[in-house]
ZANU-765341 format. One record per residue (C-alpha): residue number from 1; residue in three letters; z, y, x. Coordinates in pm, whole numbers. Layout:
<atoms>
ATOM vexgu zase     zz     yy     xx
ATOM   NUM  ALA      Z      Y      X
...
</atoms>
This chain:
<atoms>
ATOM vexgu zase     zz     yy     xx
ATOM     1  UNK      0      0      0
ATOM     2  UNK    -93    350    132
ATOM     3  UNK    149    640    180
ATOM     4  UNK    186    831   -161
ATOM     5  UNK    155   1175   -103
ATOM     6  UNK    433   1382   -321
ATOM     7  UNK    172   1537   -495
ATOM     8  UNK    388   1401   -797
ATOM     9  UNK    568   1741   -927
ATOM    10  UNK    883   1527  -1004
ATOM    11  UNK    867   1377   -697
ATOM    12  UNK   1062   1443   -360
ATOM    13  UNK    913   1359    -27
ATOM    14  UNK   1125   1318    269
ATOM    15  UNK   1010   1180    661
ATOM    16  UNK   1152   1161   1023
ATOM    17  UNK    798   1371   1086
ATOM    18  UNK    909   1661    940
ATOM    19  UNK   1219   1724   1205
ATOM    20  UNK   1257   1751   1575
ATOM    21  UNK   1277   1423   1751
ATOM    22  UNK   1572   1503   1908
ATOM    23  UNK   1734   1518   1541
ATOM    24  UNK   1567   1269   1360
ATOM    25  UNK   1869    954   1361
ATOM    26  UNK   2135   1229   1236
ATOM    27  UNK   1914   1374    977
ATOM    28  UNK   1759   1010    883
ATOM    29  UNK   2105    900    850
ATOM    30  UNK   2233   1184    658
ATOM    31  UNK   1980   1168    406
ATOM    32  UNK   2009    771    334
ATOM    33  UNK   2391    873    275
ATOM    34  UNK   2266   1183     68
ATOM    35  UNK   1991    996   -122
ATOM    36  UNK   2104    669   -163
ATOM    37  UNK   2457    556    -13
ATOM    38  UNK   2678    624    281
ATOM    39  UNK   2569    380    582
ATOM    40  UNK   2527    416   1014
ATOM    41  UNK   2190    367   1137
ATOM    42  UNK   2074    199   1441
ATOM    43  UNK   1701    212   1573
ATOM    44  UNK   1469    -24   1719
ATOM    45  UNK   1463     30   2117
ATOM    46  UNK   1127    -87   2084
ATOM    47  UNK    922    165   1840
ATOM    48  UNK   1037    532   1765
ATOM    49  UNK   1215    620   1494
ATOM    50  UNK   1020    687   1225
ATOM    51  UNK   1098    658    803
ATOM    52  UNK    954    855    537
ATOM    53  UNK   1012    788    154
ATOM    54  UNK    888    934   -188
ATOM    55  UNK   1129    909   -471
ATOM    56  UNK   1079    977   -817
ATOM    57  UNK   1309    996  -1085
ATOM    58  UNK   1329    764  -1332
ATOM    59  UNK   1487    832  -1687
ATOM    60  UNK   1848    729  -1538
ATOM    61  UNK   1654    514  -1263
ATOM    62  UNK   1470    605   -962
ATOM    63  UNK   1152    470   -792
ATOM    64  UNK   1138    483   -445
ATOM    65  UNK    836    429   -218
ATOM    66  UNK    981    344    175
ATOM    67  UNK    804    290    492
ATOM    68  UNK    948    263    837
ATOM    69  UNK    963    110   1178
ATOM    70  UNK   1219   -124   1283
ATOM    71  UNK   1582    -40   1170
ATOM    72  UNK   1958   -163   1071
ATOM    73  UNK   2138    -20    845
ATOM    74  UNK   2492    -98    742
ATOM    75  UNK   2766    -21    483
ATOM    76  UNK   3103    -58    617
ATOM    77  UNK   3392   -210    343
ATOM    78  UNK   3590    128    223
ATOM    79  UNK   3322    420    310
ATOM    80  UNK   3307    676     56
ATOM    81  UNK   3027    713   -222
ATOM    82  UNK   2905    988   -503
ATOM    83  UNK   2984    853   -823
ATOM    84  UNK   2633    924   -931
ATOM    85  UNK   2544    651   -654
ATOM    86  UNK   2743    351   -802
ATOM    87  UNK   2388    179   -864
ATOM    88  UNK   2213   -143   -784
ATOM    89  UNK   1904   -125   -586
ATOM    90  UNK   1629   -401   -674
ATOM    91  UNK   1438   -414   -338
ATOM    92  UNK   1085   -524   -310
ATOM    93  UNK    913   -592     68
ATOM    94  UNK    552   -457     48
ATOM    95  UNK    515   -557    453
ATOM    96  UNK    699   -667    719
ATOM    97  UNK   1044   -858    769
ATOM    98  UNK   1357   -800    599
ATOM    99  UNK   1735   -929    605
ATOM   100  UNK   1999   -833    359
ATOM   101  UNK   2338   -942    413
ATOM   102  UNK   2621   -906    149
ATOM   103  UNK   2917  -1107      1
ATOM   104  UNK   2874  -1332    272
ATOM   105  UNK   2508  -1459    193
ATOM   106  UNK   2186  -1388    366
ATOM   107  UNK   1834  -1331    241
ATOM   108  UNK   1543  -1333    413
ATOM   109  UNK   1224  -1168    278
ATOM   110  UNK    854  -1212    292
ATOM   111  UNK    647   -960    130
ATOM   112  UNK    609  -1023   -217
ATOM   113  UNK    987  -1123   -226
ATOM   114  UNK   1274   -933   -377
ATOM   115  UNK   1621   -900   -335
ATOM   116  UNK   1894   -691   -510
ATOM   117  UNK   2231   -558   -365
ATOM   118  UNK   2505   -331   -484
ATOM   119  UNK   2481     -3   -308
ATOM   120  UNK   2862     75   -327
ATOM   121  UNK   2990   -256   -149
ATOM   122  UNK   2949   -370    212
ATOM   123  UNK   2619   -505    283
ATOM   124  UNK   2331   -489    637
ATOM   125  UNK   2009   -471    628
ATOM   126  UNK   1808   -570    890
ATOM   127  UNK   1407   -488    990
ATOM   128  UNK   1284   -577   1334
ATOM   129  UNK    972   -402   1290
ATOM   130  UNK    751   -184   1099
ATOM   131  UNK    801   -265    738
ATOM   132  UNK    753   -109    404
ATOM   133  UNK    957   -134     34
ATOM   134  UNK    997    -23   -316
ATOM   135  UNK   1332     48   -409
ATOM   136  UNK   1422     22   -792
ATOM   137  UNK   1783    232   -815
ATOM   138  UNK   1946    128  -1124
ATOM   139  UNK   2305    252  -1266
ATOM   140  UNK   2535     -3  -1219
ATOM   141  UNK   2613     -9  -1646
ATOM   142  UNK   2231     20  -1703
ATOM   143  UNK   2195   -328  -1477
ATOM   144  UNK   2520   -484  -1638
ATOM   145  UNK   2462   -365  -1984
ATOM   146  UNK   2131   -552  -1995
ATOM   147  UNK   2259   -870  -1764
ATOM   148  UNK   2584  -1040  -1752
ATOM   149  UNK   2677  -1193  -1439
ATOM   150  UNK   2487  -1001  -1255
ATOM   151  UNK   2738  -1001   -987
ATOM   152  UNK   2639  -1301   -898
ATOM   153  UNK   2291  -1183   -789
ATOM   154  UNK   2287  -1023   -484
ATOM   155  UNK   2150  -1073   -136
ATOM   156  UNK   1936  -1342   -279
ATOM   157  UNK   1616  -1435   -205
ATOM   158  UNK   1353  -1446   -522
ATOM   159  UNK   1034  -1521   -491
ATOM   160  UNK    830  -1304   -607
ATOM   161  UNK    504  -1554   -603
ATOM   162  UNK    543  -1718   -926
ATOM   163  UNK    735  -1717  -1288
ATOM   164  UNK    916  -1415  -1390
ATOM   165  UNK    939  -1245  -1082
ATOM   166  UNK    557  -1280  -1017
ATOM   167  UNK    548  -1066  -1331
ATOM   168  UNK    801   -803  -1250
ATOM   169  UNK    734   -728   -874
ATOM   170  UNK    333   -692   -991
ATOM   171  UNK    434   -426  -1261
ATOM   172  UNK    652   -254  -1014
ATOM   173  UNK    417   -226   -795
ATOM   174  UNK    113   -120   -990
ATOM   175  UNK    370    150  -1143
ATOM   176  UNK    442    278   -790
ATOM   177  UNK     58    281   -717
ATOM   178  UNK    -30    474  -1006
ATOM   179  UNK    258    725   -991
ATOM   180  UNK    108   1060   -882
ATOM   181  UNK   -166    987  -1181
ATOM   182  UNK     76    962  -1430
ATOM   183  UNK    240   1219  -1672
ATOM   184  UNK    634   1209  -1597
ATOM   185  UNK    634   1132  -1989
ATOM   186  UNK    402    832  -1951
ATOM   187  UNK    555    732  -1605
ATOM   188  UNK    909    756  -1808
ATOM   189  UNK    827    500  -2064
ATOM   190  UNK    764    246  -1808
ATOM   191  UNK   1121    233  -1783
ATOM   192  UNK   1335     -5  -2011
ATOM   193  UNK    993   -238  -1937
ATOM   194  UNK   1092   -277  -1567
ATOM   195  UNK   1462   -268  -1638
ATOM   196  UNK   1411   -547  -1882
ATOM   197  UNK   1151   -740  -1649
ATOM   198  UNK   1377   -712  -1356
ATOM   199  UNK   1693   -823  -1591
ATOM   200  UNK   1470  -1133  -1688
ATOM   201  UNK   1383  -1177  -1308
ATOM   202  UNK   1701  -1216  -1208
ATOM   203  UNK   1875  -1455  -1458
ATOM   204  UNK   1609  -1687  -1416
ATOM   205  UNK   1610  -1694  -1037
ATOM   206  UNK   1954  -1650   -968
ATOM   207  UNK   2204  -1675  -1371
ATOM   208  UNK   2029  -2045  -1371
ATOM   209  UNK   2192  -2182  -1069
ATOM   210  UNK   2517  -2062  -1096
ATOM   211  UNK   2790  -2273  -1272
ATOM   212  UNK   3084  -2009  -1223
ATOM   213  UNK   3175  -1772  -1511
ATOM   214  UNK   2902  -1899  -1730
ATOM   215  UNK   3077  -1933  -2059
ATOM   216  UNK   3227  -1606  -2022
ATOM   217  UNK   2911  -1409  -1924
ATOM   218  UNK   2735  -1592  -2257
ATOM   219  UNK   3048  -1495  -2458
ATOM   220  UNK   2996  -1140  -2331
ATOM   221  UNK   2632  -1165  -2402
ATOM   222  UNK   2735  -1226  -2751
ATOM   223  UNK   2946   -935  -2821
ATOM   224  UNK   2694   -708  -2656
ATOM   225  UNK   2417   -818  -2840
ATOM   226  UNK   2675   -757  -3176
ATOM   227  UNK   2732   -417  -3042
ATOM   228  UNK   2360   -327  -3003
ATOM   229  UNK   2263   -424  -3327
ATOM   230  UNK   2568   -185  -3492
ATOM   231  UNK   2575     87  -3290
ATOM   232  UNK   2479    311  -3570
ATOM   233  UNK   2779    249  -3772
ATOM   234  UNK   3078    499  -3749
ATOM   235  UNK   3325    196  -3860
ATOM   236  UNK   3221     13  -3537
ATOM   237  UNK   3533    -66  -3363
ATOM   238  UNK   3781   -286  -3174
ATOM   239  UNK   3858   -496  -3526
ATOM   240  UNK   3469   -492  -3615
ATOM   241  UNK   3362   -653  -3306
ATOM   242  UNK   3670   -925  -3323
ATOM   243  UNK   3578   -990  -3703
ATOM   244  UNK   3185   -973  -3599
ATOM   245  UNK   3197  -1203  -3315
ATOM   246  UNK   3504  -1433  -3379
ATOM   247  UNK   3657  -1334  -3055
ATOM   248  UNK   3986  -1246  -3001
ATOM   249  UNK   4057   -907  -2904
ATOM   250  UNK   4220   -998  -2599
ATOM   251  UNK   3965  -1187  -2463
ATOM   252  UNK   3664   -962  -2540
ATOM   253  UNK   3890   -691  -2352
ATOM   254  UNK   3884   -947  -2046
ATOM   255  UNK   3530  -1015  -2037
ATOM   256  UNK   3454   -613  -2051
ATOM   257  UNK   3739   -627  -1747
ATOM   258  UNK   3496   -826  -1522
ATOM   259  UNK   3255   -532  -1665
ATOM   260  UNK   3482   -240  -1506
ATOM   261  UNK   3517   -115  -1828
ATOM   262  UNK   3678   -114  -2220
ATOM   263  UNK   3476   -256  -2445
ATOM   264  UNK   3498     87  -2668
ATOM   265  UNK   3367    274  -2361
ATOM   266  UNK   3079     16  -2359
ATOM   267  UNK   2977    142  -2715
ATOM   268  UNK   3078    532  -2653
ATOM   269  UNK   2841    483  -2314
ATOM   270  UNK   2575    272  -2554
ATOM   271  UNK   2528    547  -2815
ATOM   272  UNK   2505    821  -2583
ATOM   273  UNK   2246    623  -2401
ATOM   274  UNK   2061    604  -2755
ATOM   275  UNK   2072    953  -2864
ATOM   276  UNK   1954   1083  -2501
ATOM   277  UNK   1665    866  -2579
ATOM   278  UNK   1589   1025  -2948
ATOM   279  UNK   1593   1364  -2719
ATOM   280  UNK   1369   1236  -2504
ATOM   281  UNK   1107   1114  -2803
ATOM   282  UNK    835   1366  -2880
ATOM   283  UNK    847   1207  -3246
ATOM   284  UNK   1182   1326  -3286
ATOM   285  UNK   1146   1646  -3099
ATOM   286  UNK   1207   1844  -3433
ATOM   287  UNK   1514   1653  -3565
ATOM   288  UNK   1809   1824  -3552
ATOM   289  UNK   2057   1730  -3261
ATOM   290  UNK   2349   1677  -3490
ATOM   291  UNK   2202   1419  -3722
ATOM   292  UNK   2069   1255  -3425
ATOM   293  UNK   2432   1213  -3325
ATOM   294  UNK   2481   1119  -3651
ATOM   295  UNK   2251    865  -3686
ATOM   296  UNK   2387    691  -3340
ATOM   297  UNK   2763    677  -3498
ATOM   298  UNK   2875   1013  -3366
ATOM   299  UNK   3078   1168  -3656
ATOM   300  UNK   3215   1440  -3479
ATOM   301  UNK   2954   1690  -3323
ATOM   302  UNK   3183   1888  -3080
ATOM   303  UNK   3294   1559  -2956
ATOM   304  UNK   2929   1449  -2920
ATOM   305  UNK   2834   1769  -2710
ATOM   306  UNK   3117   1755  -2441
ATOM   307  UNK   3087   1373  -2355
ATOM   308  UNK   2679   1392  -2389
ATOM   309  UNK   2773   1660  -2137
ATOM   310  UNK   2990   1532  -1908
ATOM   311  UNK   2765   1183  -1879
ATOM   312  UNK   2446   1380  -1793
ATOM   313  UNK   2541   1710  -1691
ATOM   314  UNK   2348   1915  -1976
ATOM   315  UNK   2432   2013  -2361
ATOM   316  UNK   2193   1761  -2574
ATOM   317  UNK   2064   2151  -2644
ATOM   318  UNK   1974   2235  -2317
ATOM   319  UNK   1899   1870  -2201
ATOM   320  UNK   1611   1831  -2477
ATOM   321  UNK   1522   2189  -2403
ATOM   322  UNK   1438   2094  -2027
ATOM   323  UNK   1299   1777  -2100
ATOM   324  UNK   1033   1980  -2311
ATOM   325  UNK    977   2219  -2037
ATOM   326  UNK    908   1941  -1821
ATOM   327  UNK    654   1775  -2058
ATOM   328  UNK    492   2151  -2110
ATOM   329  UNK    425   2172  -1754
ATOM   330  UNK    344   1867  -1665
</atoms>
């Protein structure tokens, strides 16, 4: 795949080529931290340093486009992190060699393969040589919201030759291709497809295999899936779950535990998720914003504003108003 030139207005190009050699590690290093999580770098002796990568946002994702020569990057147990970083990154090798280490498995990949890793825990990655990659950046309760278990996935090797992932990593990378030609609004709706292709990727490759916490990742499958389908109803709570799945509220509690969250913060962070998509919809760019809210089992609009707010860091006002700019201009 050829260099994509930032020509993209939403996107944000970034290279070694563009500093003095004599700063390139710091600033290289500063600007994985910045960009994507804190790490220390360490170059191949045996080719210059050089990286460059285009990213482009992604509704709540981001699409990254990397190439670089030889390099190892680690994340040491305890470093700090943005909370805006706590993501998992769904790596695909385009060329070249590339080892990911974390939880104490290795994977090796060929290109074509992928591997995914959780940016805020301690992991290596290692590249002896040139090599290039697509990074898919995903919010840790995007990923977990749409796959149980998927803990269990990382620094694993999945072919991406065949199956499921055949399909995913050749959508992924036809939607990197054809990113400067698309409309942000077109490019945006490519989203929950990859997000739900990658989700499939992984439980097949990896969920299938692994014994451990089955049962409980099905049972929390289950109330998730209950969740979904009665989000819009301003009754839905603790007791409506336990009488709609047959679950005991202690246990569903536990399973949202292995989650990092409450199971009511699941459905606060569910129907926020759903009403910044109605913003997003040019069908519904005339609705008003409160029976939007409304319609996602918000019943009280103030409320609604100051945690729409505080999870994306606009008013639904202003956040629909930009969102419209954007589409205006592009």
């Amino acid at each position: 795949m050829q260099a994509v030139s930032p020509s993209h207005p939403e996107a944000l190009f970034l290279s070694t080529q563009q500093q003095p050699a004599h700063l390139r590690h710091d600033w290289l290093q500063e600007t994985i931290s910045q960009e994507y999580t804190h790490v220390a770098i360490r170059a191949s002796r045996q080719t210059p340093l050089f990286n460059e990568m285009t990213i482009y946002p992604w509704q709540q994702m981001r699409l990254s486009i990397i190439h670089s020569n030889g390099i190892t990057i680690q994340r040491r147990p305890g470093e700090c992190s943005h909370s805006n970083q706590d993501a998992y990154f769904a790596v695909i090798l385009l060329a070249g060699q590339y080892q990911l280490e974390q939880h104490g498995r290795e994977a090796f990949l060929q290109p074509g393969d992928m591997a995914l890793y959780d940016a805020t825990r301690a992991h290596r990655i290692h590249s002896p040589g040139a090599f290039s990659k697509l990074i898919v950046s995903i919010p840790r309760p995007l990923l977990r919201g749409q796959l149980a278990g998927v803990e269990h996935c990382t620094a694993r090797r999945i072919i991406g030759t065949e199956g499921m992932p055949a399909i995913s990593t050749g959508f992924i990378r036809s939607v990197a291709q054809h990113a400067t030609g698309l409309g942000q609004q077109a490019f945006n709706q490519l989203a929950p497809q990859t997000l739900e292709l990658l989700a499939a990727s992984l439980a097949q490759s990896c969920l299938g295999d692994i014994k451990i916490g089955r049962s409980r990742s099905s049972s929390l499958h289950r109330v998730k899936q209950y969740i979904e389908t009665h989000l819009h109803e301003t009754g839905l709570d603790m007791q409506a779950i336990v009488d709609g799945t047959g679950l005991s509220s202690r246990y569903i509690t536990s399973l949202f535990t292995d989650d990092d969250m409450s199971p009511m913060r699941h459905v606060w962070q569910r129907r926020l998720e759903k009403c910044r998509q109605a913003l997003l919809a040019p069908a519904q760019h005339h609705q008003d914003i409160a029976q939007i809210a409304y319609q996602w089992g918000f019943s009280d609009q103030a409320h609604f504003s100051r945690s729409f707010k505080q999870a994306f860091g606009l008013s639904p006002r202003a956040y629909r108003a930009s969102n419209t700019l954007s589409l205006s201009t592009t």
